[in-house]
N, CA, C and O atoms as a printed pandas DataFrame, in Angstrom:
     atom_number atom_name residue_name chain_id  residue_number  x_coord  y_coord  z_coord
0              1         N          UNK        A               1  -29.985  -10.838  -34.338
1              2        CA          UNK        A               1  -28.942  -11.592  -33.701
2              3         C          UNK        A               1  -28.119  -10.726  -32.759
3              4         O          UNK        A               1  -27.534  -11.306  -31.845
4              5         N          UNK        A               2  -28.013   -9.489  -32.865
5              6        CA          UNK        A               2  -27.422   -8.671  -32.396
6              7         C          UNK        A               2  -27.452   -8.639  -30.608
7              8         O          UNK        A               2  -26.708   -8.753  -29.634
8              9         N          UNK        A               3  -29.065   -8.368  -31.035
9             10        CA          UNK        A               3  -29.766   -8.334  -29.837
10            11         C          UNK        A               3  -29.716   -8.863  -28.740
11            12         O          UNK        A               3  -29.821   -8.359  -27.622
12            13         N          UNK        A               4  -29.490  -10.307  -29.175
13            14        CA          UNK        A               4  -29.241  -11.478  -27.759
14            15         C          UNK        A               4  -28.212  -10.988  -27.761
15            16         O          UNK        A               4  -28.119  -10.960  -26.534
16            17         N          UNK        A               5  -27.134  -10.469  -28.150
17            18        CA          UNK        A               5  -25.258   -9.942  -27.359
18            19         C          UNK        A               5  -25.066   -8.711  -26.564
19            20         O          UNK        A               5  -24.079   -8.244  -25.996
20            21         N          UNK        A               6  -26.478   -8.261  -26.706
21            22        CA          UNK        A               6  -26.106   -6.828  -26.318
22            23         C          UNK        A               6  -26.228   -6.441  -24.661
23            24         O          UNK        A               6  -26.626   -7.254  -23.828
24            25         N          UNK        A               7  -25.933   -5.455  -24.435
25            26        CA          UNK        A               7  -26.055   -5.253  -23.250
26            27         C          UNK        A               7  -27.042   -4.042  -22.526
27            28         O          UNK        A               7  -27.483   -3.183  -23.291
28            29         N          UNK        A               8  -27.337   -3.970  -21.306
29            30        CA          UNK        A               8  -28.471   -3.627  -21.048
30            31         C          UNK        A               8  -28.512   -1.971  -21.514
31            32         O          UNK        A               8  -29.097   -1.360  -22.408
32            33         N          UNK        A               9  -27.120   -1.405  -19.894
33            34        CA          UNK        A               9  -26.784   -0.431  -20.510
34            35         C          UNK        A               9  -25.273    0.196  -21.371
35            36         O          UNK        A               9  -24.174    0.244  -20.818
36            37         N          UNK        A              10  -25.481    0.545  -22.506
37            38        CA          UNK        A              10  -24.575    0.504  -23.231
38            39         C          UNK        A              10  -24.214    2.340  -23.485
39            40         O          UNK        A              10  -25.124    3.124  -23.755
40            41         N          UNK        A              11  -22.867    2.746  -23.347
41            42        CA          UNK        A              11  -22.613    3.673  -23.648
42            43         C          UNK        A              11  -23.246    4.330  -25.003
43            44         O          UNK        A              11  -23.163    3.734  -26.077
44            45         N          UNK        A              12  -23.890    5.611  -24.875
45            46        CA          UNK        A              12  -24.267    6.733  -26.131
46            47         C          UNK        A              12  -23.682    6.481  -27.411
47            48         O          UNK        A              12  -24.340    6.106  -28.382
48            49         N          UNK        A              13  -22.456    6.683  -27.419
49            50        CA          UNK        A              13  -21.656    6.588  -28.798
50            51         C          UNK        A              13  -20.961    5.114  -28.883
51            52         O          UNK        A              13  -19.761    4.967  -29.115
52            53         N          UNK        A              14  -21.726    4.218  -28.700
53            54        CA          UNK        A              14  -21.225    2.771  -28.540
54            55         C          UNK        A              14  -21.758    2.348  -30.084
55            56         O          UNK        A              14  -21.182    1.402  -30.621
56            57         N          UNK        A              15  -22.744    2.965  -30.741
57            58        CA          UNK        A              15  -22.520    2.055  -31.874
58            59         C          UNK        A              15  -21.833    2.910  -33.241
59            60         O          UNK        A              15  -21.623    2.416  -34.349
60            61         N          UNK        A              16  -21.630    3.947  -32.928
61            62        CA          UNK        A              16  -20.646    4.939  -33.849
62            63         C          UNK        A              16  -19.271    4.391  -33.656
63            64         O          UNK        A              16  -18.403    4.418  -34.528
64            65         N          UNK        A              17  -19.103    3.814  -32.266
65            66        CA          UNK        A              17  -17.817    3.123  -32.461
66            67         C          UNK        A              17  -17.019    2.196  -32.695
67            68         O          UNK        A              17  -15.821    2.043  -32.933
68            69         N          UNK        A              18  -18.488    1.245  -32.508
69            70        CA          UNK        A              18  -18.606   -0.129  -33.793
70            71         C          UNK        A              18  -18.200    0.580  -35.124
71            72         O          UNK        A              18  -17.176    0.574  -35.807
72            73         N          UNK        A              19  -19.344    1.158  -35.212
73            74        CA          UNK        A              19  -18.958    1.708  -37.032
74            75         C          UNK        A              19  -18.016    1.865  -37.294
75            76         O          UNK        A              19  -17.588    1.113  -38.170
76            77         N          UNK        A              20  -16.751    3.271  -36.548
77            78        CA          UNK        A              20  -15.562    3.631  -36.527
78            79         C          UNK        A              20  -14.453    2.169  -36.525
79            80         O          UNK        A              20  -13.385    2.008  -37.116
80            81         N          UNK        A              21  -15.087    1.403  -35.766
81            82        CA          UNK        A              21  -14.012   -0.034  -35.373
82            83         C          UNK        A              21  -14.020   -0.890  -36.854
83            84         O          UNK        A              21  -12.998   -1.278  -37.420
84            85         N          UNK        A              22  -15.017   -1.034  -37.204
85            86        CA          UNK        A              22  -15.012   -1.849  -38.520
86            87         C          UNK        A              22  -14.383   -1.341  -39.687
87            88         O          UNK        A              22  -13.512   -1.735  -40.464
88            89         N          UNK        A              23  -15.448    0.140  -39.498
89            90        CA          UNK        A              23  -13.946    1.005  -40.906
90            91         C          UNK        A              23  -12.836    0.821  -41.073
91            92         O          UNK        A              23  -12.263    0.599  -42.140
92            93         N          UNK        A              24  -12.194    0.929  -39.507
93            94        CA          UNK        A              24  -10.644    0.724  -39.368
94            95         C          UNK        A              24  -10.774   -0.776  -40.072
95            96         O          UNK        A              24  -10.830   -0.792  -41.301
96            97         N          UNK        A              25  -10.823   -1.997  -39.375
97            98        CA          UNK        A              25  -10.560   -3.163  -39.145
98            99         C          UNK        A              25  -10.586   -3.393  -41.315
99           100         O          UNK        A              25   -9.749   -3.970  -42.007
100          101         N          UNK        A              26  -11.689   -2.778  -41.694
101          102        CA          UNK        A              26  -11.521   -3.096  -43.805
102          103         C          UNK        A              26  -10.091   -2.199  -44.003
103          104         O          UNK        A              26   -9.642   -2.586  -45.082
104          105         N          UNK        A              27   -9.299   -1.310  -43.517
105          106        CA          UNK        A              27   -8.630   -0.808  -44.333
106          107         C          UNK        A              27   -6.887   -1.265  -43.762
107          108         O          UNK        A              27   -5.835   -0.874  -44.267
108          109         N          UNK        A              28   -7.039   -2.078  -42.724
109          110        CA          UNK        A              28   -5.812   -2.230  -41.789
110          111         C          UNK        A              28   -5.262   -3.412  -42.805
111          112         O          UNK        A              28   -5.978   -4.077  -43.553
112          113         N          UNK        A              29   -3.846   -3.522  -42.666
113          114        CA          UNK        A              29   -2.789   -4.344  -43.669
114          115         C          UNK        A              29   -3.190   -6.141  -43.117
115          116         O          UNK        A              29   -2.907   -6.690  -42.052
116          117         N          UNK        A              30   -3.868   -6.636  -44.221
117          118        CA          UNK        A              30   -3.855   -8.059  -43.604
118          119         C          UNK        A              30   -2.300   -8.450  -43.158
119          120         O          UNK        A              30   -2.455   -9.651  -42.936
120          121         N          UNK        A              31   -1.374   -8.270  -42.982
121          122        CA          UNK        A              31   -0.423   -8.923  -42.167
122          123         C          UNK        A              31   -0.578   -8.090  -40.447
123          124         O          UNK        A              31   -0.660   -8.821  -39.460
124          125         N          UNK        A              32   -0.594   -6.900  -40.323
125          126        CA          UNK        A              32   -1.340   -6.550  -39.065
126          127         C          UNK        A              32   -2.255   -7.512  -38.752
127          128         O          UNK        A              32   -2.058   -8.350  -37.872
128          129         N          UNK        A              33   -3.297   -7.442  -39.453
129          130        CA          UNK        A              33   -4.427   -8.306  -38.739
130          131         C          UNK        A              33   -4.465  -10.056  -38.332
131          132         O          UNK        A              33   -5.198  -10.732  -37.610
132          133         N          UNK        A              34   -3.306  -10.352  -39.178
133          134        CA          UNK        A              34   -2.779  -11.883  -39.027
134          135         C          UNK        A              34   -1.580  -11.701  -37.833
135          136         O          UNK        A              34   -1.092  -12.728  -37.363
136          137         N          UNK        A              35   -1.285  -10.850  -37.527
137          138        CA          UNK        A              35    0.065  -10.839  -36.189
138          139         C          UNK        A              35   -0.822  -10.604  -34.829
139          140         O          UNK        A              35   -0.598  -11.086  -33.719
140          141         N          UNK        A              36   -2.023   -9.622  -35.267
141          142        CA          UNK        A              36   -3.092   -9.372  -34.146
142          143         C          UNK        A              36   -3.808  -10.727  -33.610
143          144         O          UNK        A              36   -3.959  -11.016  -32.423
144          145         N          UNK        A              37   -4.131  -11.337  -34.492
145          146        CA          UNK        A              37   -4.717  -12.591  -33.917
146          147         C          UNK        A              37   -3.790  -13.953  -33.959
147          148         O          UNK        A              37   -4.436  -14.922  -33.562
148          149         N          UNK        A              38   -2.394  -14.281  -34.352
149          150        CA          UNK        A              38   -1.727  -15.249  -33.699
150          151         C          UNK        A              38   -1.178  -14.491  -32.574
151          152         O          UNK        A              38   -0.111  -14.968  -32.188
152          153         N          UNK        A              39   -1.680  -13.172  -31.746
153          154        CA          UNK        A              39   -1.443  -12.757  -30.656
154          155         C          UNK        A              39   -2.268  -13.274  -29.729
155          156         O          UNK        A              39   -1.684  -13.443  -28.659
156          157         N          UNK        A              40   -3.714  -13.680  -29.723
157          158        CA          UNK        A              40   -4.806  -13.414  -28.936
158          159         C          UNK        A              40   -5.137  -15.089  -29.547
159          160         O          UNK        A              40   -5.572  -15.786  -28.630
160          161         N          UNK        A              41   -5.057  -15.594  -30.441
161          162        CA          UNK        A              41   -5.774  -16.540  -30.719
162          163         C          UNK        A              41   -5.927  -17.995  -29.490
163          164         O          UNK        A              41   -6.817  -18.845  -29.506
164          165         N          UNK        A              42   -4.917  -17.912  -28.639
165          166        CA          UNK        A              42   -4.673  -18.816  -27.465
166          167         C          UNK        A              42   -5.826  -17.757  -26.208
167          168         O          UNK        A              42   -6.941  -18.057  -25.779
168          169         N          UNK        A              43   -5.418  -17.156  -26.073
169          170        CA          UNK        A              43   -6.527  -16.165  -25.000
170          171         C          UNK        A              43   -7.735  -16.631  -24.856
171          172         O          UNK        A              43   -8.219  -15.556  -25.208
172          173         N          UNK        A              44   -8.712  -17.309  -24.641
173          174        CA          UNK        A              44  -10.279  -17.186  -24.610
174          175         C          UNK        A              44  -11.003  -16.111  -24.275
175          176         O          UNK        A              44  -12.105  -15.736  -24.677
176          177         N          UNK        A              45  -10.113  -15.570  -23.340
177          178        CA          UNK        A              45  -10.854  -14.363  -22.857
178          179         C          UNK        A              45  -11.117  -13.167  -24.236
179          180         O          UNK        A              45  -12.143  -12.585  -24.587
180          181         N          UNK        A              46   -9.520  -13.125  -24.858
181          182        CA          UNK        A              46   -9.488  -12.062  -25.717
182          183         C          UNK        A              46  -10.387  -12.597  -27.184
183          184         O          UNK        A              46  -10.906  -11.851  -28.015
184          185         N          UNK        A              47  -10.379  -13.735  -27.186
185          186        CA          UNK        A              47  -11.165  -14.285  -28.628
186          187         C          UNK        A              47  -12.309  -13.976  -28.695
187          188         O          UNK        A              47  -12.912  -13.897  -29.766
188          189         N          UNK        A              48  -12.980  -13.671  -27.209
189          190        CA          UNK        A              48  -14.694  -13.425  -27.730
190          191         C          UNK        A              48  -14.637  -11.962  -28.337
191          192         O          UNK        A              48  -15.653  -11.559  -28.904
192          193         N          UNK        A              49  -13.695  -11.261  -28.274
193          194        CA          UNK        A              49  -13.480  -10.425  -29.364
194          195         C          UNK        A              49  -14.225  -10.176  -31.007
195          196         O          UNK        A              49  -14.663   -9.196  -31.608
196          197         N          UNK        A              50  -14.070  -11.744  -31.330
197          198        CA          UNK        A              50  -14.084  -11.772  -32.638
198          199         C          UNK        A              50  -15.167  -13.243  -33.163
199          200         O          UNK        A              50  -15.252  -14.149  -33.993
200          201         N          UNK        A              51  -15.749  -12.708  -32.123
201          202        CA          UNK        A              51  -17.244  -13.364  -32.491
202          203         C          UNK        A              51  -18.084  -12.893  -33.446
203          204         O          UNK        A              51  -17.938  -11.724  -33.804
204          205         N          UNK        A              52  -19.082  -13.680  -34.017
205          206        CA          UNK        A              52  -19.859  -13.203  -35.519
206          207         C          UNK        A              52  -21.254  -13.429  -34.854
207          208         O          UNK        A              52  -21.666  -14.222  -34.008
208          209         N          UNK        A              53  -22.067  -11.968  -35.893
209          210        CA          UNK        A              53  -23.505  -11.751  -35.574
210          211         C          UNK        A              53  -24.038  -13.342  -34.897
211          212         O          UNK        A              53  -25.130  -13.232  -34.340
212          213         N          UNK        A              54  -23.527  -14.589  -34.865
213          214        CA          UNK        A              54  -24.636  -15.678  -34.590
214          215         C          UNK        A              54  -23.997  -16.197  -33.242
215          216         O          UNK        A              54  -24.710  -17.004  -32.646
216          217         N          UNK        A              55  -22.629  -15.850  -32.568
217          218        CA          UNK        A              55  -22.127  -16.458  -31.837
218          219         C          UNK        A              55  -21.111  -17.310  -31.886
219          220         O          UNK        A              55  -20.577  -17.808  -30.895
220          221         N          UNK        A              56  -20.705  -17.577  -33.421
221          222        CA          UNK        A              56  -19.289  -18.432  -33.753
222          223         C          UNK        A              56  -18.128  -17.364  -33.326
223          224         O          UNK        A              56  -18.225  -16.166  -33.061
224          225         N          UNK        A              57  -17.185  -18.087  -33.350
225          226        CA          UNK        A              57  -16.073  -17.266  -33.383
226          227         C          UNK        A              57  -15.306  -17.871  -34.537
227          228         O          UNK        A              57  -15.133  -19.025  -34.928
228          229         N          UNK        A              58  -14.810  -16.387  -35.041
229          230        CA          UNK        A              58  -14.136  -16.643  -36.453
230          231         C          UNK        A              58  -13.025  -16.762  -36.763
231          232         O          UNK        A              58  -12.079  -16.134  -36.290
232          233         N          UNK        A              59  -13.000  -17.358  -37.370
233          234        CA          UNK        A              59  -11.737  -18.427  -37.965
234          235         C          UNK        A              59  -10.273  -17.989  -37.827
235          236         O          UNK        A              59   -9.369  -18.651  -37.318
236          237         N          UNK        A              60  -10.176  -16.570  -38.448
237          238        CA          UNK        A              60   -8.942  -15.673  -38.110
238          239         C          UNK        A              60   -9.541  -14.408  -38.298
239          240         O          UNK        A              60  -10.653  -14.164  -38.766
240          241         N          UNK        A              61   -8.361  -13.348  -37.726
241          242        CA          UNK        A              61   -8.971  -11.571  -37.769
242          243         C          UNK        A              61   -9.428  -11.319  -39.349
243          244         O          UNK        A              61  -10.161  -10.354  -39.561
244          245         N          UNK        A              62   -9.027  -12.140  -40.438
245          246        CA          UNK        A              62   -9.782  -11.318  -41.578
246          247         C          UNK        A              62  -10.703  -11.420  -41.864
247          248         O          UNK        A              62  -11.330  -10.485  -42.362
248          249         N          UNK        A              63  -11.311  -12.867  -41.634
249          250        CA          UNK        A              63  -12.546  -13.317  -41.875
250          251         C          UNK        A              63  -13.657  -12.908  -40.781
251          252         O          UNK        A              63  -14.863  -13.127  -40.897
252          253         N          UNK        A              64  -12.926  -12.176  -39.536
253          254        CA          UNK        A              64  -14.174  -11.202  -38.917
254          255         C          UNK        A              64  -14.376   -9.582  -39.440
255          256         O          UNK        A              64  -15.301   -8.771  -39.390
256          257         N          UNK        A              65  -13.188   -9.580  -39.889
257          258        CA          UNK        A              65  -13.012   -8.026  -40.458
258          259         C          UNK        A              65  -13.356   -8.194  -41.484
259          260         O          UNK        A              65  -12.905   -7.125  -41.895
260          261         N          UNK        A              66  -13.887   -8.713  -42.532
261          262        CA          UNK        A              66  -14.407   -8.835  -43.627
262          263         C          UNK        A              66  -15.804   -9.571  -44.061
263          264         O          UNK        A              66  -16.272   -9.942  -45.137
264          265         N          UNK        A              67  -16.313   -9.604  -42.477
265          266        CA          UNK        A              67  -17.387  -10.178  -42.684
266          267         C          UNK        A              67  -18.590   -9.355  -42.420
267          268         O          UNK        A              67  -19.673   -9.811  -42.789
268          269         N          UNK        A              68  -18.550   -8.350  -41.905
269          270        CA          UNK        A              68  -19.548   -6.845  -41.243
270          271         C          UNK        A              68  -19.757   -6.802  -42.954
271          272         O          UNK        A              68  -19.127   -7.234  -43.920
272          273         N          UNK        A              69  -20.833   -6.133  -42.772
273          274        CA          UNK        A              69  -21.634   -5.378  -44.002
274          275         C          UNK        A              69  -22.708   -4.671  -43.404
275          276         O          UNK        A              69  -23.179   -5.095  -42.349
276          277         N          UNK        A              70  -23.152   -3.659  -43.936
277          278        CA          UNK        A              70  -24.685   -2.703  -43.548
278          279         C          UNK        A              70  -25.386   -3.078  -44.797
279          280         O          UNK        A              70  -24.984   -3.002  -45.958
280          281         N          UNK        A              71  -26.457   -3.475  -44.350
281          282        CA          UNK        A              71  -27.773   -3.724  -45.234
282          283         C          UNK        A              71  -27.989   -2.571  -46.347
283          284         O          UNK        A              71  -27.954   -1.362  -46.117
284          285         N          UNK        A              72  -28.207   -3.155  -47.541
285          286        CA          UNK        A              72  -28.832   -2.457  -48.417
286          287         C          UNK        A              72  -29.654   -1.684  -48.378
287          288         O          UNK        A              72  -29.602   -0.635  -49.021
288          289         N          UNK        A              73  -30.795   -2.075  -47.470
289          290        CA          UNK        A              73  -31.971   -1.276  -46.815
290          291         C          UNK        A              73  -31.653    0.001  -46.127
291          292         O          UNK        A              73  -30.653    0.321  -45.484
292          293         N          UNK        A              74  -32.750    0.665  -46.414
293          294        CA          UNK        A              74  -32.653    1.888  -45.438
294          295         C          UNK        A              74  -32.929    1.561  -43.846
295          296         O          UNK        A              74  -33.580    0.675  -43.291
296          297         N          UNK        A              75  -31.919    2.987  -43.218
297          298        CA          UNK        A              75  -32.364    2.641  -41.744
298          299         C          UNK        A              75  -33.431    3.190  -41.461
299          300         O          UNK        A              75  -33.273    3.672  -40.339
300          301         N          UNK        A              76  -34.449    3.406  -41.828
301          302        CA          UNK        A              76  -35.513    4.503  -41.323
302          303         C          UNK        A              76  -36.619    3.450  -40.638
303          304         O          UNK        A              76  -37.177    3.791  -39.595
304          305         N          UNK        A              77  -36.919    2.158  -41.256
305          306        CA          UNK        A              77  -37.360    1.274  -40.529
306          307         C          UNK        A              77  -35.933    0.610  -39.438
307          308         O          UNK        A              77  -34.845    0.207  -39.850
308          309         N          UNK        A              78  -36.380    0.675  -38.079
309          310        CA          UNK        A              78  -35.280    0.184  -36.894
310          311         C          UNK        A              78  -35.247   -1.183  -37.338
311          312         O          UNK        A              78  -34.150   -1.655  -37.635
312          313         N          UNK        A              79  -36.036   -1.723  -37.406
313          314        CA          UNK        A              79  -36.250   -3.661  -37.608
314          315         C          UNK        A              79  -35.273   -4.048  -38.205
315          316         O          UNK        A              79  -34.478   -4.925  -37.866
316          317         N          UNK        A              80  -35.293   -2.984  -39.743
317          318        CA          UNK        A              80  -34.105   -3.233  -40.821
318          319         C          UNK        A              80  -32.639   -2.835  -40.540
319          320         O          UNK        A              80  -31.714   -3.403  -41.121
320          321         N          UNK        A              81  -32.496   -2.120  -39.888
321          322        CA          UNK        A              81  -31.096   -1.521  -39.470
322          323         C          UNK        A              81  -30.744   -2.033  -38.869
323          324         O          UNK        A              81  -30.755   -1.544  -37.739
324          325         N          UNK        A              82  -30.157   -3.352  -39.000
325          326        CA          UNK        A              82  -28.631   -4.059  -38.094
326          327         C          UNK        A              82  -28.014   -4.708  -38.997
327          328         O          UNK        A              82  -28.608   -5.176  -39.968
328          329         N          UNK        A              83  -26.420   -4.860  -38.764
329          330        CA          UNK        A              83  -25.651   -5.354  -39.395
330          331         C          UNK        A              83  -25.658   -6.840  -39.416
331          332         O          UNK        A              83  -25.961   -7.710  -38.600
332          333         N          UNK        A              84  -25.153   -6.822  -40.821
333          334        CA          UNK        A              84  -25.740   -8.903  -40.514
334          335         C          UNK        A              84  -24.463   -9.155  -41.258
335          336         O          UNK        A              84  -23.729   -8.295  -41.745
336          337         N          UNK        A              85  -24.272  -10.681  -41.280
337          338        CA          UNK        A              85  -22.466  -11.264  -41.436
338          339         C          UNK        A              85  -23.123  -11.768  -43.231
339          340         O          UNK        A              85  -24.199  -12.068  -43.751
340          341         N          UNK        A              86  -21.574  -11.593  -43.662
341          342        CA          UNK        A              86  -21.749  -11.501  -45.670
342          343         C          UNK        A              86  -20.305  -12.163  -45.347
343          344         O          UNK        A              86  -19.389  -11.742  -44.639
344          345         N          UNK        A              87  -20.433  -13.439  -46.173
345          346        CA          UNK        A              87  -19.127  -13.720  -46.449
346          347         C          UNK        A              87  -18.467  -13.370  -47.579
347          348         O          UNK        A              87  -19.034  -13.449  -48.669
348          349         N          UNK        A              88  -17.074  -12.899  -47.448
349          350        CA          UNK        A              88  -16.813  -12.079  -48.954
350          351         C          UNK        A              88  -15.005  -12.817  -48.875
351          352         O          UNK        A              88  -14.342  -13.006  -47.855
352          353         N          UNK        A              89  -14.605  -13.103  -50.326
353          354        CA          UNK        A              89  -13.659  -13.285  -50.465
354          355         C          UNK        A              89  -12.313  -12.194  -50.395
355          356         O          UNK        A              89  -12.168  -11.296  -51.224
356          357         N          UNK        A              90  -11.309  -12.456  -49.190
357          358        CA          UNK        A              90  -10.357  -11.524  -49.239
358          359         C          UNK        A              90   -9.017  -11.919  -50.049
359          360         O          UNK        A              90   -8.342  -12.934  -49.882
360          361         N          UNK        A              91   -8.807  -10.920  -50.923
361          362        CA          UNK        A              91   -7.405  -11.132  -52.030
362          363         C          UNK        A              91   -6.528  -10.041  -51.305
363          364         O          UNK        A              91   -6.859   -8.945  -50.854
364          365         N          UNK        A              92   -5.159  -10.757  -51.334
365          366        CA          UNK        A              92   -3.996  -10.457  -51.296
366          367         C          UNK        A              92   -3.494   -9.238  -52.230
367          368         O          UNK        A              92   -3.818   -9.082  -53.407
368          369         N          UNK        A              93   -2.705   -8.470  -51.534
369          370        CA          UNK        A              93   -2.373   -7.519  -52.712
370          371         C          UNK        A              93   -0.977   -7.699  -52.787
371          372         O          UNK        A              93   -0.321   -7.091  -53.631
């Protein structure tokens, strides 16, 4: 799914900084991430932001930030190595 979003040419360290972006995005204060997106949520431009592996756009910033996961699988086969969307329940602390 990835694939159809991607682009032709894409900067070297472009997917280390996915990686780096998502790390952040699991450990950031869900009230940050709820002020971040009733910021942008009117924007169209800024919403494709927070589009999911299939092309939806998601519901609010937690439910895109909590929806990345890396496969169980090893990356050593390429086929297997892409991130695919896991819906996971987010609790309040």
């Amino acid at each position: 799914m990835l694939v159809s979003h991607d682009a032709e040419i894409v900067h070297e360290d472009a997917p280390l900084k996915f990686l780096e972006l998502i790390q952040l995005l699991r450990k950031v204060r869900h009230e940050d991430l709820e002020m971040n997106w009733n910021q942008i949520k009117k924007m169209p431009t800024q919403r494709q932001e927070y589009r999911t592996p299939n092309g939806r756009l998601a519901k609010n910033s937690v439910s895109f930030a909590h929806s990345w996961i890396l496969p169980s699988e090893s990356c050593r086969d390429n086929s297997e190595c892409r991130l695919k969307l896991d819906s996971v329940q987010m609790e309040k602390q």
